[in-house]
C-alpha positions in Angstrom: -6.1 -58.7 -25.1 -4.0 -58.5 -28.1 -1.3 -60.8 -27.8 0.1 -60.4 -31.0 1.0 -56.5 -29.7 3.2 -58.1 -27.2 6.7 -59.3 -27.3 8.4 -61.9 -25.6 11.8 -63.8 -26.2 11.2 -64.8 -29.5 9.0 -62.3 -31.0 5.3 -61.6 -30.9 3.4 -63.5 -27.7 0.5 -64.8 -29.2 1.3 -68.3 -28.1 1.3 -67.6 -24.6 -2.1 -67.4 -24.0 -1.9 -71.2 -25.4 0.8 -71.8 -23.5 -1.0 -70.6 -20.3 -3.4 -73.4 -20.7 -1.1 -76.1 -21.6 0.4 -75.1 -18.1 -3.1 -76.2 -16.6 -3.5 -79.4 -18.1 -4.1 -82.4 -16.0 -1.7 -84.3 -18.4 1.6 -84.3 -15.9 4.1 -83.9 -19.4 1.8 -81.4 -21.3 2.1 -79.2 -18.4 5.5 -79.7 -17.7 6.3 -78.8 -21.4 4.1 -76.0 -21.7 5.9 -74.4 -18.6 9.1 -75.2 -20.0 8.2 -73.3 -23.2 6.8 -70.6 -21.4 9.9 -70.1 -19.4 12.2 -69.7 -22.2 9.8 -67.7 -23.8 9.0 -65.1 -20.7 12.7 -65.8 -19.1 14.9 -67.9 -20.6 18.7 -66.1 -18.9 16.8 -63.2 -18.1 18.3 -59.6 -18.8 14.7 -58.2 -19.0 11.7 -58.4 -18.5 9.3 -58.6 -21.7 5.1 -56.9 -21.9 4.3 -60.8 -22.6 5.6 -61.5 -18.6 3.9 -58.6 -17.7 0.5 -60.1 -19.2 0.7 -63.4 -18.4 1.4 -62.9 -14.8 -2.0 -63.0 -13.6 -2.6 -66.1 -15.2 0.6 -67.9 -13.9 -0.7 -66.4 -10.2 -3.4 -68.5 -11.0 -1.8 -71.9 -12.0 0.6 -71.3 -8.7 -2.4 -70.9 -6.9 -4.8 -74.1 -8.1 -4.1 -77.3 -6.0 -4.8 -79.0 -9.3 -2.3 -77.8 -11.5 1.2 -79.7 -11.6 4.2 -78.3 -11.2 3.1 -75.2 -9.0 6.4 -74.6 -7.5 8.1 -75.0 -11.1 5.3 -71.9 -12.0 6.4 -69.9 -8.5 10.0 -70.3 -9.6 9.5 -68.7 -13.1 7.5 -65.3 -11.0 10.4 -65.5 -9.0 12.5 -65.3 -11.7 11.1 -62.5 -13.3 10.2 -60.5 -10.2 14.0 -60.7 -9.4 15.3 -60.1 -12.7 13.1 -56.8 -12.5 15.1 -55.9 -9.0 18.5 -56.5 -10.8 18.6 -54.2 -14.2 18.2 -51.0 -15.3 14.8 -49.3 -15.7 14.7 -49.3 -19.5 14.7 -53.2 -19.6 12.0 -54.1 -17.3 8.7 -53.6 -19.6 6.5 -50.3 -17.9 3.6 -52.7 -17.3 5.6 -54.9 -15.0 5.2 -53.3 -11.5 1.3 -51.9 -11.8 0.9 -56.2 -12.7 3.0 -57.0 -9.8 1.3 -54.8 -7.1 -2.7 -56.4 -8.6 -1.1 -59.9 -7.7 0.3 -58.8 -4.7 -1.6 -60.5 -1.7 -2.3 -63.8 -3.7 1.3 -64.0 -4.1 2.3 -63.5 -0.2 -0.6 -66.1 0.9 1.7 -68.8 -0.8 3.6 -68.0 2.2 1.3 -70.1 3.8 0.8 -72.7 1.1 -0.1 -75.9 2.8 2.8 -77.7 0.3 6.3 -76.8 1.5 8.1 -76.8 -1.7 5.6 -74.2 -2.9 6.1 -72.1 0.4 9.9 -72.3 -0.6 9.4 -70.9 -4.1 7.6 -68.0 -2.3 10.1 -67.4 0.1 12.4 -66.5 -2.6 9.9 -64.6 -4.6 8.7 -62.7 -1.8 12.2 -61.8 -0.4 13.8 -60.5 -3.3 11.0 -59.9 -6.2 8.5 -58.3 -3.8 10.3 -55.7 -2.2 7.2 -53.5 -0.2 6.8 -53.9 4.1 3.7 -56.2 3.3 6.2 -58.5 2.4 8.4 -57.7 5.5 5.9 -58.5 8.3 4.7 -61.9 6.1 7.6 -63.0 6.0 8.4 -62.1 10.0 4.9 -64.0 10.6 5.7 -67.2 8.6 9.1 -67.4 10.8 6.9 -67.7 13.8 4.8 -70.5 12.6 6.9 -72.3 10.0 7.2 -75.7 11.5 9.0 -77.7 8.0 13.1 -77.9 8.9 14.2 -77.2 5.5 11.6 -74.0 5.3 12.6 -72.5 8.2 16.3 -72.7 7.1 14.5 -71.0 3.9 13.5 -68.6 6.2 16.4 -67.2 7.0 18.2 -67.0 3.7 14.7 -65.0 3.0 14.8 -62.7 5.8 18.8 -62.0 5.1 17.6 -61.0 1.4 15.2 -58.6 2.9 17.9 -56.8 5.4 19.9 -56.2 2.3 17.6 -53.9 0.8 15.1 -52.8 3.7 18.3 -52.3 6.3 15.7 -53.7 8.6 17.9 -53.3 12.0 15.1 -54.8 14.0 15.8 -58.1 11.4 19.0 -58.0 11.3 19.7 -58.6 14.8 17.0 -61.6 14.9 19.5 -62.6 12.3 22.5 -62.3 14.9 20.7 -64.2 17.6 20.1 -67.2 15.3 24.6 -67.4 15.3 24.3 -69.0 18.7 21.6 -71.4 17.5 21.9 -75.0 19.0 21.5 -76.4 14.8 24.7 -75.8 12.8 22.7 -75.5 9.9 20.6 -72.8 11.2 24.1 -71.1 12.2 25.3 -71.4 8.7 21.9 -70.2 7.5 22.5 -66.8 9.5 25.6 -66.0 8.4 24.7 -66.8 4.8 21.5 -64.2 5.6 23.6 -61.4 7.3 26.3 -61.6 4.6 24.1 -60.6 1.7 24.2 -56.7 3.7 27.3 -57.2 5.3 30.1 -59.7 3.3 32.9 -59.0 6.7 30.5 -61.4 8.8 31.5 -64.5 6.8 35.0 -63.4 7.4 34.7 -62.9 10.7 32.4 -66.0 11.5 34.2 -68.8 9.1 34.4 -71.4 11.9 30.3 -71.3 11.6 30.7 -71.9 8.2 33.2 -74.7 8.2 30.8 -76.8 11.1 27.8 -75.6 9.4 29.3 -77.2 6.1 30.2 -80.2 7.8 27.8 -80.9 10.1 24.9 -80.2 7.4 22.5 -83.4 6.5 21.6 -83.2 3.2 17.7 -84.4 4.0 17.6 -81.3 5.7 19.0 -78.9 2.7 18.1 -81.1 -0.4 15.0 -79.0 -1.3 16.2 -75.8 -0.4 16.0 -73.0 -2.6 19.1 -70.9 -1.6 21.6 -74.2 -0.8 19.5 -77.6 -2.1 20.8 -80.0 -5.4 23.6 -81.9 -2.8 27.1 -81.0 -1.2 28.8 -79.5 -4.3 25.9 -76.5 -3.8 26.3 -76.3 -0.5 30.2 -75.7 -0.7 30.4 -73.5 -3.7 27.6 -71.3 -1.9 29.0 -71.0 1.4 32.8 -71.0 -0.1 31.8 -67.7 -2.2 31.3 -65.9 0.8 34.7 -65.9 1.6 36.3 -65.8 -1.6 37.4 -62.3 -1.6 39.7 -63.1 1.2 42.3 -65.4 0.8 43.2 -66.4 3.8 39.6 -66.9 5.2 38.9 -69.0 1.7 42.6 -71.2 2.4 41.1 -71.5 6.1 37.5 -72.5 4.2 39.1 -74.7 1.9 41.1 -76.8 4.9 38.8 -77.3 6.9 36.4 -78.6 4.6 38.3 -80.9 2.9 38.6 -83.0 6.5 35.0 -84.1 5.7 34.0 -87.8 6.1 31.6 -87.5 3.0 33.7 -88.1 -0.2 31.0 -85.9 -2.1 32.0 -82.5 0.2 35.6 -83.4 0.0 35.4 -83.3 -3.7 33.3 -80.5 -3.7 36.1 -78.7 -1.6 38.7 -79.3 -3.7 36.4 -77.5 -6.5 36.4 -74.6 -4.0 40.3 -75.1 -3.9 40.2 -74.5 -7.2 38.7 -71.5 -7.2 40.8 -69.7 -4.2 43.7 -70.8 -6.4 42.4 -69.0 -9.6 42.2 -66.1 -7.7 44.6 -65.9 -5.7 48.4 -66.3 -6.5 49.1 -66.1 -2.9 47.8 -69.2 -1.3 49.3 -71.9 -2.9 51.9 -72.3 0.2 49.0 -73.9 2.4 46.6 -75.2 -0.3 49.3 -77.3 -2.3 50.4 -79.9 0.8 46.5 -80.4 0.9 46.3 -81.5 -2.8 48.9 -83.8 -2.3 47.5 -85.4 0.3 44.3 -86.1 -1.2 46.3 -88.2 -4.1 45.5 -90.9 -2.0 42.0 -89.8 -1.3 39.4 -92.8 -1.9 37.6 -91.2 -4.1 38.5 -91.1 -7.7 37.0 -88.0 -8.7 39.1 -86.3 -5.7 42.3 -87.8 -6.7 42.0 -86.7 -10.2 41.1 -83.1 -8.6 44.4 -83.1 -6.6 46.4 -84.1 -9.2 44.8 -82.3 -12.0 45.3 -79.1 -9.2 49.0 -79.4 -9.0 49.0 -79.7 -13.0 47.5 -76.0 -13.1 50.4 -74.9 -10.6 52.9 -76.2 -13.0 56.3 -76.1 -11.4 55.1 -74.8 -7.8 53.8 -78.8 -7.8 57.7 -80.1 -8.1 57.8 -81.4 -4.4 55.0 -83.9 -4.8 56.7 -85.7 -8.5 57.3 -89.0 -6.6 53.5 -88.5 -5.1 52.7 -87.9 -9.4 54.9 -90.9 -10.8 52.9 -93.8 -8.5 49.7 -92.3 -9.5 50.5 -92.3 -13.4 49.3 -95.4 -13.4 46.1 -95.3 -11.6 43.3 -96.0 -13.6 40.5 -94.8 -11.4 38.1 -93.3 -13.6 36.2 -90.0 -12.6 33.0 -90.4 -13.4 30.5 -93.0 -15.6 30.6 -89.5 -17.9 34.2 -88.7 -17.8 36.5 -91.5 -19.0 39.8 -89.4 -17.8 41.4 -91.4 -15.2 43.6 -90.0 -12.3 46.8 -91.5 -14.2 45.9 -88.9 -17.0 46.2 -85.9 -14.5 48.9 -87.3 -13.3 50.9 -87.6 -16.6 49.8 -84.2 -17.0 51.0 -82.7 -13.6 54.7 -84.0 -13.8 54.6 -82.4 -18.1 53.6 -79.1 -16.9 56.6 -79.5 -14.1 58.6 -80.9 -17.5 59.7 -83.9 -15.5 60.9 -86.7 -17.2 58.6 -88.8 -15.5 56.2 -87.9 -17.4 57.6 -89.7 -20.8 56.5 -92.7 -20.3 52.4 -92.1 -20.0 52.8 -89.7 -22.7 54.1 -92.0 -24.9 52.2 -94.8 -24.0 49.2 -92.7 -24.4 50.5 -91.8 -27.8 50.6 -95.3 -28.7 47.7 -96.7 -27.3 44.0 -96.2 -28.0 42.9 -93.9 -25.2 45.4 -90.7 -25.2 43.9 -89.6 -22.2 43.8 -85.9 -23.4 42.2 -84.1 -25.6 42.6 -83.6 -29.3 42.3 -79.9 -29.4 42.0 -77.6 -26.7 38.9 -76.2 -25.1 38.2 -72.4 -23.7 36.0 -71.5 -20.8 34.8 -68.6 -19.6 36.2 -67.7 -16.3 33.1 -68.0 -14.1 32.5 -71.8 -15.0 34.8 -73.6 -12.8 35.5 -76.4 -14.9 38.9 -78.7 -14.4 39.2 -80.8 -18.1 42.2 -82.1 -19.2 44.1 -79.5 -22.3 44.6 -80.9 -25.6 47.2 -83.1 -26.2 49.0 -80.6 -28.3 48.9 -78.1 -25.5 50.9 -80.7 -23.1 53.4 -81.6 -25.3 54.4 -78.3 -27.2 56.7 -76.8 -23.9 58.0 -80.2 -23.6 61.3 -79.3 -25.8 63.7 -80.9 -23.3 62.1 -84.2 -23.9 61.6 -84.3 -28.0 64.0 -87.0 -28.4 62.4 -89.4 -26.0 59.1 -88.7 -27.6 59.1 -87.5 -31.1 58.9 -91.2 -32.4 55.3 -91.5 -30.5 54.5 -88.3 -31.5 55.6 -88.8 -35.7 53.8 -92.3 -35.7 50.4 -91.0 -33.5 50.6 -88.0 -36.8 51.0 -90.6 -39.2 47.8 -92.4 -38.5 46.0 -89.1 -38.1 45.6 -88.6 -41.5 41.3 -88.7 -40.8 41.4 -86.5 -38.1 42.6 -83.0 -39.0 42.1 -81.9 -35.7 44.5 -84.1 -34.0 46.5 -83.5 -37.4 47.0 -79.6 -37.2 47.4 -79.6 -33.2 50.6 -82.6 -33.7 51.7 -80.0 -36.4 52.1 -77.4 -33.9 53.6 -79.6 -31.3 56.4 -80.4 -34.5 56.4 -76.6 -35.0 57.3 -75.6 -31.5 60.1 -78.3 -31.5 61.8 -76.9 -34.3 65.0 -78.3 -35.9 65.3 -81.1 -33.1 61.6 -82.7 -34.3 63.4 -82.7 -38.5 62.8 -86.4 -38.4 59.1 -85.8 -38.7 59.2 -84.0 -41.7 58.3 -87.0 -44.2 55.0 -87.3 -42.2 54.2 -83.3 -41.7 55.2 -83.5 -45.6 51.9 -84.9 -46.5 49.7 -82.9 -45.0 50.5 -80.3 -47.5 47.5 -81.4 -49.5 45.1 -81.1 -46.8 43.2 -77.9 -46.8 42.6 -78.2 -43.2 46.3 -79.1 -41.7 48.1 -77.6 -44.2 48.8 -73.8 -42.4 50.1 -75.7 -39.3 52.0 -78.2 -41.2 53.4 -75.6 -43.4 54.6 -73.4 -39.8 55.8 -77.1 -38.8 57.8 -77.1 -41.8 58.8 -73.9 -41.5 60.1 -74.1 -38.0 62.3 -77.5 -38.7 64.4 -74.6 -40.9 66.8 -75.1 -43.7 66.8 -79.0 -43.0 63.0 -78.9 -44.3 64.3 -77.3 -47.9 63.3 -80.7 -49.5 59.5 -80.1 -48.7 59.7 -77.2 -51.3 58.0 -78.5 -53.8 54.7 -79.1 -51.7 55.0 -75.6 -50.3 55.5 -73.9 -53.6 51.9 -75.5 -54.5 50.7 -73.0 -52.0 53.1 -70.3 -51.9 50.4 -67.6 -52.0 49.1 -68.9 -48.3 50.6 -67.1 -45.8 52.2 -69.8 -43.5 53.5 -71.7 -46.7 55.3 -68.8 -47.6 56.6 -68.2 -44.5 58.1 -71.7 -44.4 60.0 -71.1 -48.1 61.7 -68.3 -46.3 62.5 -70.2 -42.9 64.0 -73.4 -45.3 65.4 -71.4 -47.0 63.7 -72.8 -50.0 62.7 -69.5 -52.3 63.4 -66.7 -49.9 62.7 -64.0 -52.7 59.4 -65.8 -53.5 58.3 -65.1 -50.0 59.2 -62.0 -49.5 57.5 -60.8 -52.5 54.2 -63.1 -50.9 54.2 -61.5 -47.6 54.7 -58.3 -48.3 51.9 -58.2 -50.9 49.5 -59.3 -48.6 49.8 -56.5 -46.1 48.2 -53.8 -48.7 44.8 -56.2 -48.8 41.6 -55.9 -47.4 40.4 -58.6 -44.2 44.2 -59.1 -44.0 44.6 -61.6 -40.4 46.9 -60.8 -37.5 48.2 -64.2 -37.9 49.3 -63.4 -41.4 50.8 -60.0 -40.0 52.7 -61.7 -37.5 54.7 -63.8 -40.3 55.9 -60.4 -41.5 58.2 -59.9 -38.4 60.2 -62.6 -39.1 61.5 -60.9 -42.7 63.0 -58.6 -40.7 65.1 -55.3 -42.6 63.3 -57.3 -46.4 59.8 -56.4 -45.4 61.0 -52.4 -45.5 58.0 -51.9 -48.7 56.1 -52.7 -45.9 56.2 -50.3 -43.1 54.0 -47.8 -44.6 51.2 -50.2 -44.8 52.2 -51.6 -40.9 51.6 -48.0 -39.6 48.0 -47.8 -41.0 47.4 -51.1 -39.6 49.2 -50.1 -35.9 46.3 -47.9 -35.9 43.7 -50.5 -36.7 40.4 -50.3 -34.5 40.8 -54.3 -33.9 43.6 -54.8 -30.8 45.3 -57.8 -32.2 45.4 -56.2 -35.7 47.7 -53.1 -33.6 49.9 -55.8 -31.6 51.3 -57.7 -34.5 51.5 -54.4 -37.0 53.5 -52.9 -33.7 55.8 -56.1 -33.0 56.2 -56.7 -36.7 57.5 -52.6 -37.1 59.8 -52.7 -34.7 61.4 -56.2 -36.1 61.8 -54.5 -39.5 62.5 -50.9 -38.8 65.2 -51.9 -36.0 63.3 -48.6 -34.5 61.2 -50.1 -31.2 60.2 -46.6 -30.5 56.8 -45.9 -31.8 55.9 -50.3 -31.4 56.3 -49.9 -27.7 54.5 -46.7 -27.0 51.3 -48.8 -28.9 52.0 -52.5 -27.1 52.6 -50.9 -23.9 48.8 -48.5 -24.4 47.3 -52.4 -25.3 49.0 -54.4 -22.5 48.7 -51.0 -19.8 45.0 -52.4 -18.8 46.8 -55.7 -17.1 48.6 -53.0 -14.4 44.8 -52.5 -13.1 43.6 -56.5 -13.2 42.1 -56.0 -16.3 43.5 -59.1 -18.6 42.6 -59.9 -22.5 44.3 -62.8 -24.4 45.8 -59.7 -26.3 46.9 -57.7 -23.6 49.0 -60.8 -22.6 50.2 -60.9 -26.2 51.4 -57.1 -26.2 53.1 -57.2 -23.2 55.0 -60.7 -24.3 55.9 -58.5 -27.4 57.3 -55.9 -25.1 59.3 -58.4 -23.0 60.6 -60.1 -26.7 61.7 -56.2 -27.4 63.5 -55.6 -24.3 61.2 -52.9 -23.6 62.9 -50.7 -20.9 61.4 -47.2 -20.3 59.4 -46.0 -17.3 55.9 -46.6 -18.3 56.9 -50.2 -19.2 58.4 -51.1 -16.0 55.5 -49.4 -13.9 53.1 -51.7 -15.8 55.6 -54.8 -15.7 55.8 -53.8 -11.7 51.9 -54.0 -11.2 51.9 -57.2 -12.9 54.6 -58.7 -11.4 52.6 -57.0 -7.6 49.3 -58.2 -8.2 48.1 -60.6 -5.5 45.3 -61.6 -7.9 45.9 -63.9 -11.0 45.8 -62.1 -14.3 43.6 -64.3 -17.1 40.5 -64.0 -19.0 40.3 -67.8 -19.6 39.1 -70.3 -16.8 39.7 -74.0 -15.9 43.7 -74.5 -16.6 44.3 -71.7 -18.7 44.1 -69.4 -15.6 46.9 -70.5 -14.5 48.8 -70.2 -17.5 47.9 -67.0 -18.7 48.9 -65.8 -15.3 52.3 -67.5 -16.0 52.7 -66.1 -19.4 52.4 -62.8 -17.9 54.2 -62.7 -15.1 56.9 -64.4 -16.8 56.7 -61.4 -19.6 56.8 -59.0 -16.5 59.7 -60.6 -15.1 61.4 -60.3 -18.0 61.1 -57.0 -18.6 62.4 -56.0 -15.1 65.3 -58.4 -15.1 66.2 -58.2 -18.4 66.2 -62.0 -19.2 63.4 -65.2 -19.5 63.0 -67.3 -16.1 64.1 -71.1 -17.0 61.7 -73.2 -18.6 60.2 -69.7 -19.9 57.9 -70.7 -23.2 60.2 -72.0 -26.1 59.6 -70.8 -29.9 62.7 -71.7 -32.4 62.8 -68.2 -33.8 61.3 -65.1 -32.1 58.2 -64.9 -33.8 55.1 -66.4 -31.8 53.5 -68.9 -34.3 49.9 -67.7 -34.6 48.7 -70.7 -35.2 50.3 -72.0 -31.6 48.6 -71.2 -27.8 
């Protein structure tokens, strides 16, 4: 065989045939390596499957099936992998060799069914269930129930045989399935309903008592290895929680009844399930919150921190537990030997995002000490990763405008001694820029950072922001007048108005022109009129931000909102049917800033302001608040005025250097 004619992950496959017999060698870390370079060569996140899997899998059918080789269930998983991944896409990425390879290899891969090593007859279980779908592997399967005498296999079994009713709509199976929800082992209940909702999702609704005891009641010896539910009590609950998360009652009901556990480990692991119904959901914070609150006095660190970090993501809705917050401010419990935030740090958190004062003092004795118990920048996570990190410290303290004058002094000596880290530099900056004229104290120290290539945007906005009181930073800004945001600030002071115009409005007519740089424009108002011919071409840009701020930025200078809206509310209409981007939010927070009243804008503020489901593209934290942003935006436009504690810029424009 030419391998070299083949392709795999990272181009031609003639190593595999050398990785093949690395997999073989009786040297326990060559083979482990050479299987681990294999996979990401054949595999890696799947997506398709490659002519060099197609090849090699007679030779990994032979590895799985040598008693000598190491690792053979590691070498069933990777089959698996591939034979699933070849059930999941479309035709045209599955490699035409694939199936005529799988069929040859057929009945050598069913008899490691019956695999004298258990771990191995796991791996198959999976393989055979989903990868192998033919009635050969139907009535192996059905056989291997009958004789399987290993606890953890059997429960195997059934995940197995609930994989097969889901594409073989084996009735005959499916109510073997039914009988096993009256078993006398929870597990094995929890098994079946796991098994009969892969066809059928309503029978984990219906049967979410079996899943709580299951849950419970559930030994880890006897799941630890499993294929479907093993690695510990976090799997466990995050697998059987999914089932129900497209309910919300049933996941609240999921979520409470799990968190009762006497093992710390599935109580945390619930309140990472919380989490989730949470982010979904914007209806079930009623019942879930009174739980998070009581489990700020959990034992467990890492549970404490979960409940108080929860309440942070629920902002205001979190108000009755502030007294609950204050005593736990000071709780150094740390969450884990790789996670130095401490329950205290939520906390602080919790009672900013409510804006209570008792959240000044941790802030600014975080400010002042050496662990500031946030980040310095923020981080962004994709929605399916449920991950619960603190923001950046920026991001807690820019909506804290009601406080600035009980901590701008931390904030303006924390900036001073950032002058080696830009990155805490430029996020203080912003905090000074969303402040506005009531943080003018810090403008000696934002001053400096003028000179630094990497601050000096944000401390130029910062300056900017602070207004007319700023005019003596003029010099420094005049240095870098033909920079967008230090332009922007000589008109906000003030300083050399005409100057900035003339800066601004040349910039629109360039090519790789930035949205950020367009949104300055709007703040010009009526003196960026040479401009409007330029902000129509670029309302029709391809690139969606590029359209929002050319729109917003028309409508500020033109006085005309006419033609802006029609375009914000075609870029935001997309949130009315769950579907959110960061710049959907933007346009329809352009709309609300616009007073936006017509009929299409209040059917799309309506849906918003309907939805049972949270709108956001981000996960973690930032759910929450780009649900907030646009529901707030919504509201506004139907009301025709901003909530309290609605977001707080000192001039209309959104600084687009800010969240």
């Amino acid at each position: 065989m030419d391998w070299s004619r083949l392709e795999h992950n990272y181009g031609d496959a003639s190593d595999v045939p050398g990785l093949l017999r690395g997999c073989a060698s009786p040297d326990a870390e060559t083979a482990s390596d050479s299987l681990s370079d294999l996979s990401d060569s054949l595999f890696h996140q799947g997506g398709w499957v490659c002519s060099a899997a197609s090849a090699a899998l007679p030779g990994l059918v032979d590895l799985a099936g040598d008693l000598a080789v190491h690792g053979r269930r590691d070498v069933v998983e990777l089959i698996s992998w591939l034979a699933g991944t070849a059930t999941e896409v479309s035709e045209r990425f599955v490699d035409p060799g694939w199936w005529p390879a799988l069929d040859s290899v057929r009945p050598r891969l069913l008899a490691l069914l019956e695999d004298a090593d258990p771990a191995v007859r796991r791996a198959a279980i999976s393989l055979v269930a989903d990868g192998i779908r033919h009635p050969e592997s139907v009535a192996m399967l059905r056989c291997r129930w009958t004789v399987e005498t290993d606890r953890t296999t059997r429960i195997d079994l059934v995940f197995g045989l609930g994989a097969v009713v889901a594409w073989s709509q084996d009735e005959g199976l499916r109510q073997c399935l039914s009988a096993l929800l009256t078993d006398d082992d929870p597990l094995t209940r929890l098994a079946a309903v796991h098994a009969l909702a892969a066809s059928d999702p309503a029978v984990a609704t219906d049967k979410v008592g079996l899943l709580i005891s299951g849950v419970l009641n559930a030994d880890i010896a006897q799941y630890r290895e499993s294929e479907w539910i093993g690695h510990g009590p976090a799997a466990l609950v995050h697998k059987t929680g999914s089932l129900v998360l497209g309910d919300p009652a049933t996941a609240t009901a999921f979520s409470l009844g799990i968190a009762r556990s006497d093992d710390a480990a599935k109580r945390v692991a619930a309140l990472s399930h919380v989490q989730q119904v949470l982010s979904q959901w914007r209806t079930t914070s009623e019942e879930l919150l009174p739980l998070l609150a009581a489990h700020l006095d959990d034992e467990s660190p890492e549970a404490r921190y979960r409940a108080a970090a929860l309440l942070a993501c629920v902002g205001e809705q979190g108000a009755p537990y502030a007294e609950q917050l204050i005593a736990r401010t000071t709780d150094h419990g740390v969450r884990d030997a790789c996670n130095a935030r401490t329950v205290g740090d939520a906390a602080v958190w919790a009672l900013a995002r409510q804006h209570h004062p008792g959240c000044v003092p941790g802030l600014v004795r975080r400010l002042s000490g050496s662990s500031l118990g946030f980040s310095y920048a923020g981080s962004y996570y994709d929605r399916t990763i449920p991950s619960l990190e603190q923001p950046g410290i920026g991001e807690v303290l820019i909506p804290l405008c009601g406080h600035v004058d009980a901590l701008l002094d931390a904030v303006i000596a924390r900036l001073a001694k950032a002058h080696c880290d830009a990155i805490l530099a430029l996020n203080l900056c912003q905090v000074i820029a969303a402040w506005g004229p009531s943080a003018t104290a810090a403008l000696p120290v934002v001053a400096r950072f003028l000179d630094d290539d990497r601050v000096r945007p944000s401390a130029a906005l910062a300056i900017g922001a602070l207004g007319p009181a700023a005019a003596g930073a003029a010099d420094g800004l005049r240095r870098h007048a033909s920079e967008p945001a230090a332009a922007w600030a000589l008109w906000r002071t003030d300083a050399d108005p005409e100057r900035a115009v003339t800066v601004l409005t040349d910039l629109v007519s360039r090519p790789g022109l930035r949205h950020t740089a367009i949104a300055l424009l709007a703040d010009l108002g009526p003196e960026a009129a040479s401009c409007v011919g330029d902000l129509r071409t670029l309302s029709r840009s391809a690139d969606d931000w590029t359209r929002t701020e050319a729109a917003y930025a028309l409508a500020r200078i033109t006085g005309d909102p006419t033609e802006p809206v029609t375009i914000l509310t075609d870029l935001a209409y997309p949130l009315a049917h769950g579907e959110c981007r960061p710049v959907r939010i933007a346009a329809l927070c352009r709309l609300a800033d616009l007073e936006a009243t017509d009929d299409r804008v209040r059917e799309l503020a309506q849906a918003v302001v309907d939805s049972e489901r949270r709108l956001a593209y981000f996960g973690g934290w930032r759910t929450f608040t780009e649900d907030e942003q646009a529901y707030t935006a919504a509201t506004t436009l139907l009301v025709g005025q901003s909530p309290p504690n609605a977001a707080n810029t000192s001039t209309h424009i959104r600084f687009p250097y800010l969240p």
